[in-house]
Structure formats: C-alpha cells, structure tokens
N, C-alpha and C positions, 0 to 999 in steps of 0.2 A: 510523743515525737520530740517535743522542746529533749528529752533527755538522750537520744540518739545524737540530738544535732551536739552536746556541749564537747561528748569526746569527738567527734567528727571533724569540732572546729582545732583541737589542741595534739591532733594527730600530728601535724608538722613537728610541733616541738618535741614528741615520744619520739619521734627519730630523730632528730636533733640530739637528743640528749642520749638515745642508742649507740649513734655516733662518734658520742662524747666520752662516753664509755669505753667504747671500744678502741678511741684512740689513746682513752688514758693506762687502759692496759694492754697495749702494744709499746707503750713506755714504759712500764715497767718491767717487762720483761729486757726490753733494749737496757736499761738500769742495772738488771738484775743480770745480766749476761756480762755486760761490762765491770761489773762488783766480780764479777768469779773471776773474768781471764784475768782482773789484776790481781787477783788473790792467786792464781796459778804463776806470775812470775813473780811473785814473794820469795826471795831467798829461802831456803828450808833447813832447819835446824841440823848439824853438820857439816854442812855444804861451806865451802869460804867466803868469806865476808867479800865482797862486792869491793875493788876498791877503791877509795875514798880521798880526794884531794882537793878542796876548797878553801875559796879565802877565810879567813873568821873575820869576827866585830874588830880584831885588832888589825888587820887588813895585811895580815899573813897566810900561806898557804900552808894548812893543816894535813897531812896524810894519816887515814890508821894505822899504818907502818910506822907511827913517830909514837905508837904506843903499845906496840908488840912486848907483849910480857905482861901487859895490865888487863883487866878486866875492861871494857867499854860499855856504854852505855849508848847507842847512838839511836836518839830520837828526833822525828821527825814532826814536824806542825805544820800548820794551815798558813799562821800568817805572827808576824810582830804587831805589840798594841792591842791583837782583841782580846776578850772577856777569857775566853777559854784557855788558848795561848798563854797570857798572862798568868793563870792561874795555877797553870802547868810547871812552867818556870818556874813561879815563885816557891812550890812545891820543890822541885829539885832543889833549887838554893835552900830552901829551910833544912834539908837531909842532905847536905852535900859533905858536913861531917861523917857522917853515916856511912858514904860512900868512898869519902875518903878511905875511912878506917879499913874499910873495903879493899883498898888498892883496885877502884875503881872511879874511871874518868869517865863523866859527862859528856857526847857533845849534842849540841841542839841543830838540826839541820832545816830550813825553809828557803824557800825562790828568793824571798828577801834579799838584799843586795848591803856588803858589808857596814855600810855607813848606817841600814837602819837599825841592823843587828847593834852595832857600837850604841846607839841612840839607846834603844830598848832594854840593856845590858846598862848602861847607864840608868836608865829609869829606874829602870826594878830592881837595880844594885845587885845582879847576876855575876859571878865568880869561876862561870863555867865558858867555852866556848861554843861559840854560835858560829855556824859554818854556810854562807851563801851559795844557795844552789842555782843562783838565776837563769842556767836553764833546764832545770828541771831532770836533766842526764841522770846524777846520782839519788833524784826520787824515784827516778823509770827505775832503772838498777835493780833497788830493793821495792820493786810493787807496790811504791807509795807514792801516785801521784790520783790526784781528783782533777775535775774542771770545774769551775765554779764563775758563772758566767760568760765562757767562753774563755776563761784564762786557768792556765794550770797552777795548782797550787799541791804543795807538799800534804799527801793524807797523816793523819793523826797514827803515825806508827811503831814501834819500839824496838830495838835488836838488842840482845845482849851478846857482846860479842866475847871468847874467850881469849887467853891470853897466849894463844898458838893460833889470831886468829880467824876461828871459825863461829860460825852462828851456834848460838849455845840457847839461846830463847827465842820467839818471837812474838811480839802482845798488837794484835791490828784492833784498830775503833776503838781506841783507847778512852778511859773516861778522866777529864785532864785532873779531877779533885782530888781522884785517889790512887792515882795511876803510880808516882812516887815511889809511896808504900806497896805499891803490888812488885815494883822493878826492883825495892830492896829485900823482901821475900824471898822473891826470883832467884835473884842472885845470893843470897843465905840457901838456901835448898842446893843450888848451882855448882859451888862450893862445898859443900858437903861429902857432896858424889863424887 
C-alpha cells in the first residue's frame, strides 16, 4: 500500500509539469509561426531592394540610391557593442579591401541611433557605414526584425544587393565569425554570372 500512496502523493506535480509542457510547446510553435511569417516578408532574390534612407555614424542621410551602379552589401545586426555584432564588424573591416576591389560597398544597419554607431565605429576603427534604423521601418522592410525582451531589434541578416538595384543574394541567421568570408564568395560567384 505505502507504494500506491507515493505516486498518489506526486500526482499534482505530473500535471503540473503536463501542463508545463504543453505550454512550452504551444510556444514554440507561436515562435515557429512568427520565424516563417518573417521569413515570408524577406525581400526575394530579383525583387528590388526595399528602399533605404537613414542617418549613418556620421549623422548624414544615406540612400541606396547614392550607390546605384555598385555592388551593396547591406547587413543587418542585433545591436552595437555586443560579442557577436563586434565580431561581425570587425570581420567586414578586416575584408573591406576585398570588397573594395569588389566595387562593393558595406553598409551595417541596427535600431541603434547614430551617435552610438559613431561611438562603436570609433571603437572598432570601422571604415564602413553604419545606418540607424531607430524605428525598426527598414528592418520590417527587408524581414529583419526580432523582439528581444519586449524591444525590437534588427535580426542577423544580409542582402547582396546588385548594381541595377535589385536583391541578388540573401543570407538569414547569419553566423557573425564567418559570415564575411561567405558574403565575399557570394558576391565572387555573383559576378561571374
């Protein structure tokens, strides 16, 4: 009998934790729903570039139209300052010869607001422009925005754009360490065609 009563007594918590389950994948589903519809308004490769007018780190107004006839590079990030962001950055800057030679131009897009871009750009002795999207408009745009504590922030995303242009690549959930190297590939293959 003593072994009857021990599950009898821990019955509450098997639903408890039934519970627990079942609400944690009714969230991921809700996650996994919200992951697609943003992936379905992702600009698609052909289609014209979204377009694009923000202040930079210099606290000028940048349009892609100010570089019709060049290759673009316009990526997107999470935030200024953190581990991954940084890391990204400093990757393009270390290959920006590369891109040069390219006759291709960088730019970095986040919520970030120009003076922190200036700061961060400053830090990391960055040579490219960084373009404030503080309200998040030209992340919706191109199906790159997350929430992340209740606040919107730029998803990790890349366009290559062409020099008529139009979207010619697109890299989502990008990995920032080798991401660089995958974008100058990209655009060597891109070029070719």
């Amino acid at each position: 009998m003593a072994f009857a009563r021990k599950p009898t007594s821990k019955f509450p918590q098997l639903i408890n934790l039934d519970h627990q389950m079942r609400l944690l994948t009714g969230s991921m589903i809700v996650l996994a729903t919200a992951s697609l519809s943003m992936a379905q308004t992702t600009p698609q490769v052909g289609a014209a570039a979204p377009e694009v007018t923000l202040p930079s780190n210099e606290g000028k107004p940048i349009s892609l139209t100010d570089y019709r006839g060049k290759w673009v590079v316009l990526y997107f990030y999470p935030k200024d300052f953190t581990s991954g962001c940084t890391s990204e950055a400093q990757s393009f800057q270390r290959d920006l010869p590369k891109f040069n030679k390219a006759d291709a131009v960088i730019l970095g897009v986040s919520v970030d607001n120009s003076q922190s871009h200036k700061n961060f750009c400053a830090k990391e002795g960055l040579n490219f422009k960084l373009l404030a999207d503080t309200d998040a408009k030209i992340s919706e745009a191109y199906g790159s925005v997350k929430e992340y504590n209740g606040a919107k922030l730029s998803a990790r995303n890349t366009f290559i754009i062409n020099p008529e242009g139009k979207i010619a690549r697109v890299f989502t959930g990008v990995k920032p360490q080798t991401h660089s190297e995958e974008v100058l590939q990209a655009l060597a293959e891109l070029k070719k065609s």
